[in-house]
Structures are given as C-alpha cells and as structure tokens.
C-alpha positions as CSV (number, residue, x, y, z in Angstrom):
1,X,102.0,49.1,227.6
2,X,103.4,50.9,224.8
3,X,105.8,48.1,223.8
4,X,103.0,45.4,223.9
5,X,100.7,47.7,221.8
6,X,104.0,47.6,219.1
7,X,104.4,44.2,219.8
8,X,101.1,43.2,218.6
9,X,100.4,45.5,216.3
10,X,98.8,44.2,212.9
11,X,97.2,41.5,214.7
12,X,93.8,42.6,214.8
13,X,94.2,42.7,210.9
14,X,95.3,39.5,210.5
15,X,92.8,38.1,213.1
16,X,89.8,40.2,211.3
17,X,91.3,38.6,207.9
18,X,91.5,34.8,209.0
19,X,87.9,35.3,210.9
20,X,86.7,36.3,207.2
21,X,87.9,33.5,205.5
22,X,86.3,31.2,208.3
23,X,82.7,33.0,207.4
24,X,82.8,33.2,203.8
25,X,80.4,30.4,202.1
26,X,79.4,30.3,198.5
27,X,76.3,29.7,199.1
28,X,74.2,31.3,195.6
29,X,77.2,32.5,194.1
30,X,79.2,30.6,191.3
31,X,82.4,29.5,191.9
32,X,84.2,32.0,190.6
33,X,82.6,34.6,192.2
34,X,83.1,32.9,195.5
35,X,86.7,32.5,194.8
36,X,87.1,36.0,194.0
37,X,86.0,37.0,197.2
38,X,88.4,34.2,198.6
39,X,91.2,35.4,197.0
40,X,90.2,39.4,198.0
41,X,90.0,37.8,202.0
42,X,93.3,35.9,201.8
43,X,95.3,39.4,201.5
44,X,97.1,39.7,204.7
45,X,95.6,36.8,206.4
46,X,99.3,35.0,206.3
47,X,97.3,31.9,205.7
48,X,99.2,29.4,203.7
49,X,99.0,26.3,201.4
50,X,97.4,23.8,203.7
51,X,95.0,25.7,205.8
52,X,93.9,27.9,203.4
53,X,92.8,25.0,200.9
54,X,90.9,23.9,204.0
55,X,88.8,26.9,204.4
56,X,88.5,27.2,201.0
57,X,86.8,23.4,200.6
58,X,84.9,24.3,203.1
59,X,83.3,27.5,202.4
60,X,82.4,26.1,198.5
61,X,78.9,24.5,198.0
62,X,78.4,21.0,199.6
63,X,77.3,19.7,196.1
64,X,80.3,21.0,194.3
65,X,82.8,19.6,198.0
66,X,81.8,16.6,197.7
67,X,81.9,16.1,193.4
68,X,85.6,16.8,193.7
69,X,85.7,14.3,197.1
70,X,85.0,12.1,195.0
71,X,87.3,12.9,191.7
72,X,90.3,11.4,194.3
C-alpha cells in the first residue's frame, strides 16, 4: 500500500489542477483577467501546447471564440 501511495503521489494535484482548467470560463471578466487566472491554473497541471490551447478556447467568451474562428 505504501509503494502505490509513492507511486501516485502528486496525482491528486495534478488531477485537482487539470479539473480547474476544465471549469474555468470567462464569463464577465475581460480577457486578460481570465487569462491570468488561466495561466495561475496551468501551474502544475503538465498540460501542454495542444490541449491546453483547447481548454483555453473554450473557457473564453463565445463572442470573443468564435471572432477569432473566424480570423482563420
């Protein structure tokens, strides 16, 4: 029991980080605000490049998601 407990440990702060950035939305906050609170949630997630531009289009306001859509 011991070993698994070593084995896994820091998991539950990684899971707890990555379960954050799936919650976060910017909802009434400007952009930069909500991407403060991005980049303060990323911190030991061990997200990366890919996936974390994911959560991060979608936790930013639909209006502003689907302006830059359309910039492509």
């Amino acid at each position: 029991m011991i070993e698994i407990r070593k084995e896994f440990k820091g998991g539950d702060k990684e899971s707890t980080k990555v379960a954050e950035l799936k919650r976060l939305e910017q909802g009434e906050k400007t952009i930069e605000e909500f991407f403060q609170e991005f980049r303060r949630a990323v911190r030991g997630s061990r997200y990366k490049e890919h996936p974390l531009i994911e959560e991060f289009k979608w936790g930013i306001n639909v209006k502003i998601r689907r302006k830059l859509m359309e910039t492509k």
